[in-house]
LOSE-759411 format. One record per residue (C-alpha): residue in three letters; y, z, x; residue number from 1. Coordinates in nm, 2 decimals. Layout:
BEGIN
- ALA Y Z X NUM
...
This chain:
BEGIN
- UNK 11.07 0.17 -3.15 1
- UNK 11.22 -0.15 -3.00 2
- UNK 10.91 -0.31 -2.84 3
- UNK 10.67 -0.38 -3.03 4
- UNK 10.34 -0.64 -2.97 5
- UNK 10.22 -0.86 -3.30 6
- UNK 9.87 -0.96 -3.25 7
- UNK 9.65 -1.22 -3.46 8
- UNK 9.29 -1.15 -3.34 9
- UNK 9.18 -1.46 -3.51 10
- UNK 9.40 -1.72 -3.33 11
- UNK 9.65 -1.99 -3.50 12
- UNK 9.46 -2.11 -3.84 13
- UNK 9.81 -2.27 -3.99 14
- UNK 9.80 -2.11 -4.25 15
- UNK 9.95 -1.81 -4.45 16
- UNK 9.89 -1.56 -4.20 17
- UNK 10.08 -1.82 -3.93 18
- UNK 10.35 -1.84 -4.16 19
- UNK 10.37 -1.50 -4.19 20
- UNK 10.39 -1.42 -3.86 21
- UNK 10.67 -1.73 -3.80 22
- UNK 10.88 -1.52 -4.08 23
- UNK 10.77 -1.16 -3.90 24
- UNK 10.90 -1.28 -3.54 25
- UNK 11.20 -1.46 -3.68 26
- UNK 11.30 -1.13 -3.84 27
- UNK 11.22 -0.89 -3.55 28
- UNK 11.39 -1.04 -3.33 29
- UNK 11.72 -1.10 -3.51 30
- UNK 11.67 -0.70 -3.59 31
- UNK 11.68 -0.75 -3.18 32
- UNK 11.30 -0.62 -3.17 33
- UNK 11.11 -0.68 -2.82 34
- UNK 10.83 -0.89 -2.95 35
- UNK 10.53 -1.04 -2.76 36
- UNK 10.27 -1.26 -2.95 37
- UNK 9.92 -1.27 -2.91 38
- UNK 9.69 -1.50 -3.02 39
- UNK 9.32 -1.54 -2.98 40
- UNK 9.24 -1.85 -2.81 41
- UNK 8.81 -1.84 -2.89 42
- UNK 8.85 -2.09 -3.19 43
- UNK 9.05 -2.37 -3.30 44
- UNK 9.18 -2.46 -3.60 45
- UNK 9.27 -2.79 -3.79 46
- UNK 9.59 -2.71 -3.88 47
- UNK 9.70 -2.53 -3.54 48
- UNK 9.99 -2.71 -3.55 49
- UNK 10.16 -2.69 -3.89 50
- UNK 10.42 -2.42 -3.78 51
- UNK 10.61 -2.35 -3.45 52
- UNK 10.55 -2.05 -3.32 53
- UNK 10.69 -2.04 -3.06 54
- UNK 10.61 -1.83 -2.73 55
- UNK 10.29 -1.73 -2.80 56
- UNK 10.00 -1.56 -2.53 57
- UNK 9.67 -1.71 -2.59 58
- UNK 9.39 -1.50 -2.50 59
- UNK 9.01 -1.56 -2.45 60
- UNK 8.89 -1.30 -2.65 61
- UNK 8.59 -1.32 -2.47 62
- UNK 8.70 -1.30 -2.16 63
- UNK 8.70 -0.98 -1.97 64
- UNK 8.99 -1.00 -1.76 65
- UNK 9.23 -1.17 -2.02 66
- UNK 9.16 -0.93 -2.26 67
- UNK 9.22 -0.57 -2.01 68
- UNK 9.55 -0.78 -1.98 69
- UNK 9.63 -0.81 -2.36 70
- UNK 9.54 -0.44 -2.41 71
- UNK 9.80 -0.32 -2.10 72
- UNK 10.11 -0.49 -2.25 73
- UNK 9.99 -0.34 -2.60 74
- UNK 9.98 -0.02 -2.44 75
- UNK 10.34 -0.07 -2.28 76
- UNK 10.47 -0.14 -2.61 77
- UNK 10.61 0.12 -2.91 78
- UNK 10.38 -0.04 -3.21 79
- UNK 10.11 -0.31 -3.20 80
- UNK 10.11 -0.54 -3.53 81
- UNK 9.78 -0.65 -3.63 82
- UNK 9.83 -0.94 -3.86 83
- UNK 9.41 -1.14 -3.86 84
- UNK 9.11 -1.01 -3.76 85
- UNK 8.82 -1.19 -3.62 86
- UNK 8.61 -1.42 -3.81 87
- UNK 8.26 -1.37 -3.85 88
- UNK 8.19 -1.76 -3.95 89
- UNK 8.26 -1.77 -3.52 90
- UNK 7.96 -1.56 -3.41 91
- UNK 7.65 -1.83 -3.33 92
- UNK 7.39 -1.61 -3.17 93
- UNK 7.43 -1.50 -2.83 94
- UNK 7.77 -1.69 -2.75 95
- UNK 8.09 -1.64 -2.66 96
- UNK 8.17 -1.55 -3.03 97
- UNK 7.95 -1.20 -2.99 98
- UNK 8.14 -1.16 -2.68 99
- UNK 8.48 -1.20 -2.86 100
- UNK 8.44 -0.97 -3.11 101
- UNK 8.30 -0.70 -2.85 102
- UNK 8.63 -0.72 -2.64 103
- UNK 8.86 -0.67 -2.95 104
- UNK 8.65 -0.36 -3.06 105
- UNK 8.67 -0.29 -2.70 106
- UNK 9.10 -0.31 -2.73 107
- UNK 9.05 -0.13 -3.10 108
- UNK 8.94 0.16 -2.91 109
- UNK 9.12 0.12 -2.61 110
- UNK 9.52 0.11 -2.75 111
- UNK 9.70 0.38 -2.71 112
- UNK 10.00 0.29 -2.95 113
- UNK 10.01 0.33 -3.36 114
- UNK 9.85 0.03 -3.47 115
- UNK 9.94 -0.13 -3.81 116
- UNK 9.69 -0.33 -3.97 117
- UNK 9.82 -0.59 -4.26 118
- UNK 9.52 -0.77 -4.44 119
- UNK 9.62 -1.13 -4.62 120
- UNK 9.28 -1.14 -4.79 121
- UNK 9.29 -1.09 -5.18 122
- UNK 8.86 -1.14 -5.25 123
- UNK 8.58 -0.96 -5.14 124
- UNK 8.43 -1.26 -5.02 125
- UNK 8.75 -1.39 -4.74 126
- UNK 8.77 -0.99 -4.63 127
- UNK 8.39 -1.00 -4.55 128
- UNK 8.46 -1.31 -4.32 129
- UNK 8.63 -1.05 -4.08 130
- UNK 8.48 -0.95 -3.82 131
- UNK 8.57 -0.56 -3.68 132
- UNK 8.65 -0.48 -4.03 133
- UNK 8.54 -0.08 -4.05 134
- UNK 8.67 -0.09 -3.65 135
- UNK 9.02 -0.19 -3.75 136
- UNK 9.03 0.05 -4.03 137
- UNK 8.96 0.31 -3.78 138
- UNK 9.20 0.25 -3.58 139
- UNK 9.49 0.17 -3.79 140
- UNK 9.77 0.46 -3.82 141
- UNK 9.92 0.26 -4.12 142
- UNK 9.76 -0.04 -4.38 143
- UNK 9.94 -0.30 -4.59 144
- UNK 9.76 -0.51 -4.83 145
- UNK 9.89 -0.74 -5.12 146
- UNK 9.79 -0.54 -5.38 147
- UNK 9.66 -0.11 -5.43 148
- UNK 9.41 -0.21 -5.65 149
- UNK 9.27 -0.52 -5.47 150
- UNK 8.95 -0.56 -5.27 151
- UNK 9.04 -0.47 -4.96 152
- UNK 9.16 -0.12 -5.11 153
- UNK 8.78 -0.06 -5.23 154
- UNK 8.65 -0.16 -4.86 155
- UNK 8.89 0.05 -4.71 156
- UNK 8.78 0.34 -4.94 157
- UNK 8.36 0.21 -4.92 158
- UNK 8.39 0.22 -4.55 159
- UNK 8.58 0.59 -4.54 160
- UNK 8.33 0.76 -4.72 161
- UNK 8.60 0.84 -5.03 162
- UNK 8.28 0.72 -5.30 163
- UNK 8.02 0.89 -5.10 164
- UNK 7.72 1.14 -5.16 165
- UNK 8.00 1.40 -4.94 166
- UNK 8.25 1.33 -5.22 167
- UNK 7.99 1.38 -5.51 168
- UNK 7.87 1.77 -5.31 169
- UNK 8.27 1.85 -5.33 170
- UNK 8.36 1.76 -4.95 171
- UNK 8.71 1.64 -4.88 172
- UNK 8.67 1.27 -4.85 173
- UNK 8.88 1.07 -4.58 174
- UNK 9.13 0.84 -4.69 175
- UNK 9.35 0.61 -4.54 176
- UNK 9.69 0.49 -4.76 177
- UNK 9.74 0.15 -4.86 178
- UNK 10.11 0.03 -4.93 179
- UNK 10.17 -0.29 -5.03 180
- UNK 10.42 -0.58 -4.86 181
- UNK 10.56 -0.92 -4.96 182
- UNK 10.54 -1.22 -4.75 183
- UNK 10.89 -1.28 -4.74 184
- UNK 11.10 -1.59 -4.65 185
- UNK 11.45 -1.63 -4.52 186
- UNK 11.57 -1.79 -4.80 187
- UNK 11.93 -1.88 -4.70 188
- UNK 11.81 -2.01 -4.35 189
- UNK 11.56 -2.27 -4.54 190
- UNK 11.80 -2.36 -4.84 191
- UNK 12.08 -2.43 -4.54 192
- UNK 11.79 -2.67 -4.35 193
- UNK 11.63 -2.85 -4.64 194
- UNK 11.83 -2.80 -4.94 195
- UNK 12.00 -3.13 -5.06 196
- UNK 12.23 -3.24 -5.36 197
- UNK 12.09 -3.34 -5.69 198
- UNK 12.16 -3.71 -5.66 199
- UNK 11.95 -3.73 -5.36 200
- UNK 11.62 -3.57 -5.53 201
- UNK 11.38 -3.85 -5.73 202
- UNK 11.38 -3.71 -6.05 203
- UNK 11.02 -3.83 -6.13 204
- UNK 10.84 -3.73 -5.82 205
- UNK 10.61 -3.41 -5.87 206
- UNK 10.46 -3.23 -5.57 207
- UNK 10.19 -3.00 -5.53 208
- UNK 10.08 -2.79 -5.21 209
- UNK 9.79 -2.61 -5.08 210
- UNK 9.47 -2.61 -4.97 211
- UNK 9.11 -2.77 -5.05 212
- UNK 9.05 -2.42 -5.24 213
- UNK 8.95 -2.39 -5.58 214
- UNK 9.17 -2.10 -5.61 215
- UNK 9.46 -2.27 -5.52 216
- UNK 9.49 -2.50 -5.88 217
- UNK 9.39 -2.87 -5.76 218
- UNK 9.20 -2.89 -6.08 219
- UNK 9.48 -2.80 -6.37 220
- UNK 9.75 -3.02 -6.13 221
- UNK 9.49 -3.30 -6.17 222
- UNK 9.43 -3.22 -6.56 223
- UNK 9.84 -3.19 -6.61 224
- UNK 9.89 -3.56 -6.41 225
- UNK 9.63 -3.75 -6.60 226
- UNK 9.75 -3.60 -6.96 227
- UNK 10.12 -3.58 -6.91 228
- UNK 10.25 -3.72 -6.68 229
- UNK 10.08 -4.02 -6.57 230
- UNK 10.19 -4.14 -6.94 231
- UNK 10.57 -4.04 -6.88 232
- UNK 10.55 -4.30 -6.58 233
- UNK 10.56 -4.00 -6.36 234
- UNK 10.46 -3.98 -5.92 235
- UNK 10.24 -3.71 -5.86 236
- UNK 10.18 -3.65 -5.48 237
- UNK 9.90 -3.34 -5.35 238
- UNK 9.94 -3.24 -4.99 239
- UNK 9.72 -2.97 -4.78 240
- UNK 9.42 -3.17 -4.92 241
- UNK 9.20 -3.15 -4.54 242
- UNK 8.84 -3.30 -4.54 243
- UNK 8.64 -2.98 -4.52 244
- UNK 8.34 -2.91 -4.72 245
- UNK 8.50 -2.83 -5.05 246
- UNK 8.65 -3.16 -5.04 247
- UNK 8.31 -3.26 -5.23 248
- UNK 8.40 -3.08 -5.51 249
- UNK 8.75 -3.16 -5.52 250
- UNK 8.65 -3.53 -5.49 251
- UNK 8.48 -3.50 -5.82 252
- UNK 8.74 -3.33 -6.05 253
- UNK 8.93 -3.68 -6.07 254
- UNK 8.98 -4.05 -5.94 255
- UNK 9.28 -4.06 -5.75 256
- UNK 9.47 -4.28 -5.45 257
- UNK 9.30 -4.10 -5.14 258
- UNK 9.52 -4.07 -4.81 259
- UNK 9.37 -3.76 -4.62 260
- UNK 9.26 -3.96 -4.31 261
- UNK 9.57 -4.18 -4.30 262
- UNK 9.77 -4.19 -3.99 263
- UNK 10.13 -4.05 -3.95 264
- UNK 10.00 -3.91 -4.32 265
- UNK 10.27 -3.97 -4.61 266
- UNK 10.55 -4.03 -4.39 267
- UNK 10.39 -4.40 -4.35 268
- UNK 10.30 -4.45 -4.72 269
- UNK 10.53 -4.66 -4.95 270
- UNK 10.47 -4.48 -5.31 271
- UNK 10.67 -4.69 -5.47 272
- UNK 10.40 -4.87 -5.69 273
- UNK 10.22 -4.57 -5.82 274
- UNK 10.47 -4.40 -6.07 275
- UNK 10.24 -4.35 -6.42 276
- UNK 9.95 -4.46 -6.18 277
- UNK 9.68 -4.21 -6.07 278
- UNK 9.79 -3.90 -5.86 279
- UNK 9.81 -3.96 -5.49 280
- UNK 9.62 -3.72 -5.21 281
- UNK 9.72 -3.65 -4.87 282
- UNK 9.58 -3.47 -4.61 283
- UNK 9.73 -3.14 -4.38 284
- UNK 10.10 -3.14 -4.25 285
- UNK 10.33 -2.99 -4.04 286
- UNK 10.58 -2.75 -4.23 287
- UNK 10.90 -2.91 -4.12 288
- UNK 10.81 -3.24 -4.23 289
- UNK 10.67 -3.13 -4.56 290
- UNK 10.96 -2.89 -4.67 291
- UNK 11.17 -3.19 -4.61 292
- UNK 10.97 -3.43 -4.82 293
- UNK 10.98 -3.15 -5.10 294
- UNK 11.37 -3.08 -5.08 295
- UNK 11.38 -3.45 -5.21 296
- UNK 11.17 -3.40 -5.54 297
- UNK 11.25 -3.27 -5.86 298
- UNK 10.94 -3.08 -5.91 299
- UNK 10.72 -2.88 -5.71 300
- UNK 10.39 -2.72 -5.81 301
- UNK 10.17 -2.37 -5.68 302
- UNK 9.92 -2.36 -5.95 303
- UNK 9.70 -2.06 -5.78 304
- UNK 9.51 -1.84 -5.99 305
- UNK 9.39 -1.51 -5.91 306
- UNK 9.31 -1.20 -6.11 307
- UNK 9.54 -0.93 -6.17 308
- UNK 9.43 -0.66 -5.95 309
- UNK 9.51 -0.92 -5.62 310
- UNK 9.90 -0.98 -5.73 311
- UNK 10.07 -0.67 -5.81 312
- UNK 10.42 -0.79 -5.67 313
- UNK 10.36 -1.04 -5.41 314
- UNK 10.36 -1.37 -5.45 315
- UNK 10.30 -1.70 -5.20 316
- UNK 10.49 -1.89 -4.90 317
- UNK 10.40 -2.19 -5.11 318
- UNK 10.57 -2.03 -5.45 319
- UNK 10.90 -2.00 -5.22 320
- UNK 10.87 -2.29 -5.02 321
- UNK 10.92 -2.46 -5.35 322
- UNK 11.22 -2.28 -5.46 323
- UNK 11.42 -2.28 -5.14 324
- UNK 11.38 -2.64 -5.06 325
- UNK 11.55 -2.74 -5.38 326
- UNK 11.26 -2.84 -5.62 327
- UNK 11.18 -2.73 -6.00 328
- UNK 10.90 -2.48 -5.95 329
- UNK 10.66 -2.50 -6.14 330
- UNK 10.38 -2.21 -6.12 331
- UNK 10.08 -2.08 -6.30 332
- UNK 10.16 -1.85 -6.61 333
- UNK 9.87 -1.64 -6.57 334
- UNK 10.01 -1.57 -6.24 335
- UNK 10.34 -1.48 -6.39 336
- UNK 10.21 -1.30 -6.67 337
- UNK 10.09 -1.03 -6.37 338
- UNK 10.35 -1.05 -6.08 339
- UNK 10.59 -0.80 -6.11 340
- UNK 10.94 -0.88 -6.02 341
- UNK 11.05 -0.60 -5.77 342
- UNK 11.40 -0.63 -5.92 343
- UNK 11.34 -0.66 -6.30 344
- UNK 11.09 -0.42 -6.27 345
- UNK 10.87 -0.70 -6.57 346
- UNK 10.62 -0.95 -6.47 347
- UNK 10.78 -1.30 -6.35 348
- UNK 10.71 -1.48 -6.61 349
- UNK 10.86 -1.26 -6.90 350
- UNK 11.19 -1.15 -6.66 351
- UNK 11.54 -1.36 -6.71 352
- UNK 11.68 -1.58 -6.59 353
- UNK 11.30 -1.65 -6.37 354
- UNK 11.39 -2.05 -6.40 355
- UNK 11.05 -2.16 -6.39 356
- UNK 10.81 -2.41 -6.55 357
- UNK 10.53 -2.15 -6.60 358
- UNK 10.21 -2.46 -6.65 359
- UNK 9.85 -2.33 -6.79 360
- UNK 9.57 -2.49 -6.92 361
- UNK 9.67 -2.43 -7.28 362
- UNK 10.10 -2.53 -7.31 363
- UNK 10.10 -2.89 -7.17 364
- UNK 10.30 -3.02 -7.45 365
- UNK 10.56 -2.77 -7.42 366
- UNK 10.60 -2.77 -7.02 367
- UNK 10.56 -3.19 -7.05 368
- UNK 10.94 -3.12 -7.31 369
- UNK 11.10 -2.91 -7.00 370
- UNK 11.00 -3.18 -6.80 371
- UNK 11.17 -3.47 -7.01 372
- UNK 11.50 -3.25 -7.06 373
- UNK 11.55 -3.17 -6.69 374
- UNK 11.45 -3.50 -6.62 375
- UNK 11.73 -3.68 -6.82 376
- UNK 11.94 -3.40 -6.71 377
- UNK 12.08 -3.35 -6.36 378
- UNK 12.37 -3.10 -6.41 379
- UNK 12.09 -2.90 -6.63 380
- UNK 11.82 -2.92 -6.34 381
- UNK 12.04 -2.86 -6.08 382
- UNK 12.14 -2.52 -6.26 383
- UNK 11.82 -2.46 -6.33 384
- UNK 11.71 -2.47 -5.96 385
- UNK 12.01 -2.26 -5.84 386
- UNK 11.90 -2.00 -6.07 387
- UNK 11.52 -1.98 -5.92 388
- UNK 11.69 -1.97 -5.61 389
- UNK 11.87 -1.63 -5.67 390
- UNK 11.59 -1.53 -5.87 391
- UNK 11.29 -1.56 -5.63 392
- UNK 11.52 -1.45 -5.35 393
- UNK 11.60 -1.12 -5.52 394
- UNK 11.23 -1.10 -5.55 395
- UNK 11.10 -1.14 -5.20 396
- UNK 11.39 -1.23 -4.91 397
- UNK 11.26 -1.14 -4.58 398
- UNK 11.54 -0.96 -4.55 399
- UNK 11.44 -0.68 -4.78 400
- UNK 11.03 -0.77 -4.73 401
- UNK 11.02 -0.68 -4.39 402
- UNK 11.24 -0.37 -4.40 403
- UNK 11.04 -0.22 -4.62 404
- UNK 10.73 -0.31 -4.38 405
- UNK 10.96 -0.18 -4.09 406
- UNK 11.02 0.14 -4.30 407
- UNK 10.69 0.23 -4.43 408
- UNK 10.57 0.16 -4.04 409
- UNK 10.82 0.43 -3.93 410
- UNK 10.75 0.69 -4.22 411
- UNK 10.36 0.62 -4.14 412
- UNK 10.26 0.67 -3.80 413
């Protein structure tokens, strides 16, 4: 099984399904894998360009003739990777979106390889947004979700029949296994990019990143600035913040220094004026230039917040973004208190040696003490960062991420 073809049905979004697949290839290929990428080309996305990709084939979806030729080189390959499905949010009556979404049932039916299907949606409400859903089921030989118990493992088992009136007259339901994966980095490779010596890291400078989703933890980040850290005289800096329609509701949580349209972003910003001022927001960014930025503060924040039966072991690009640039993470202790560490074997946030600043709604005045300590302490917080390091990459290195995905592939189809 040396060639294999890695499709994303819904095109380049930018987001954790593009890193993903940035991680995926990077891996394959040094595994010396015979990887093609495909890439619906129907929709656009705003942050299209946050991650190199590389060689990619871009395919009207809707187009007949571009589509025949996406399914041949699937069917020349050993496996075909399906990492997005469509999205319904691109169907507008009688348009090209319809026709989209008939081709790829169209290739669904049509490949002749075992297909693995990997689903990034945790909530009932983003896995409805696919398109093809029930069709990509069918034709998947092997599934990986996040989590067993998620979402996603109920639709699998709704659209099978396995909670049926056939199950309730004693006929054998179908079922389909769901194993779960990590979204693993390559933890040395970004530590040896981005990484940089304590000295060189503003020790007041705290960075959160993600996306205008509720989910995602604007609002405690925002609560935790104005109580805690705006009085220490601290620089709080948000960036992933795009305009989109939740950026209403985000706009209301808090007053705060508003850069999302500014052009050239941060890079162009002088922040020196607005330590112990009010948080400062910033628009999307391309990956290389925001791993950089964060490699040179002390503290970086994922604050997401999901409920337990979405975790199980896997945790964020953003969580380990944070650690292998070089920054303090600090996370969500709810999250913690569910994530299981593959190693330890306990959740994150009770496992040793875990490093973290685990923040919730509740312990401010403890987390704000961690803060002054490993402020007024380099030797301490550059210790303290080494040992995240080793911890999170013991948890989810792409190294060992994607060869159990290779593995469970192989023992699967």
């Amino acid at each position: 099984m040396k060639n294999v073809s890695v499709i994303m049905a819904r095109g380049i979004e930018g987001c954790g399904v593009t890193k993903y697949t940035v991680e995926q290839l990077k891996y394959l290929r040094a595994k010396k894998y015979n990887v093609k990428l495909y890439a619906a080309k129907d929709k656009t996305f705003s942050r299209k360009g946050a991650h190199d990709l590389g060689d990619i084939n871009h395919f009207k979806f809707a187009d007949d003739a571009e589509i025949q030729v996406m399914i041949n080189e699937c069917n020349d390959s050993d496996l075909i990777i399906i990492n997005s499905l469509p999205a319904k949010g691109n169907l507008r009556g009688k348009g090209a979106g319809d026709k989209a979404v008939d081709n790829w049932e169209l290739a669904l039916k049509s490949f002749k390889k075992p297909i693995a299907l990997i689903q990034h949606d945790h909530t009932v409400y983003s896995i409805k947004r696919n398109a093809s859903l029930g069709a990509a089921i069918d034709a998947a030989d092997v599934i990986f979700a996040h989590s067993t118990t998620g979402d996603f493992a109920q639709a699998v088992k709704n659209h099978l029949g396995a909670e049926g009136l056939g199950v309730f007259f004693g006929e054998e339901p179908e079922t389909k296994k769901i194993i779960p994966f990590q979204p693993g980095i390559d933890f040395d490779s970004v530590r040896k990019k981005y990484w940089k010596p304590i000295e060189e890291q503003d020790s007041n400078h705290h960075k959160w990143i993600g996306r205008t989703t509720s989910w995602k933890g604007y609002k405690l980040m925002f609560d935790w600035h104005n109580r805690f850290l705006m009085p220490e005289k601290q620089l709080t800096t948000f960036e992933g913040i795009e305009k989109s329609p939740a950026y209403i509701a985000f706009r209301e949580l808090s007053e705060f220094t508003a850069e999302v349209d500014t052009k050239g972003g941060i890079a162009t910003v002088d922040l020196s004026d607005r330590y112990g001022a009010l948080a400062s927001v910033f628009g999307t960014f391309v990956n290389t230039e925001l791993m950089e930025r964060m490699s040179k503060v002390a503290f970086g924040y994922q604050l997401s917040i999901l409920k337990p039966k979405y975790i199980e072991r896997s945790i964020e690009y953003t969580h380990q973004e944070v650690v292998a640039a070089g920054a303090v993470p600090v996370f969500r202790k709810e999250y913690g208190d569910h994530c299981i560490h593959r190693v330890t074997g306990d959740p994150l946030s009770e496992s040793k040696g875990n490093n973290t600043l685990w923040l919730s709604e509740t312990n401010g005045h403890e987390v704000i003490e961690q803060v002054r300590k490993l402020n007024a302490d380099p030797v301490m917080r550059d210790d303290f960062r080494e040992g995240a390091f080793e911890f999170y990459k013991a948890h989810q290195d792409a190294t060992v991420t994607f060869d159990d995905l290779m593995n469970n592939i192989k023992e699967n189809i």
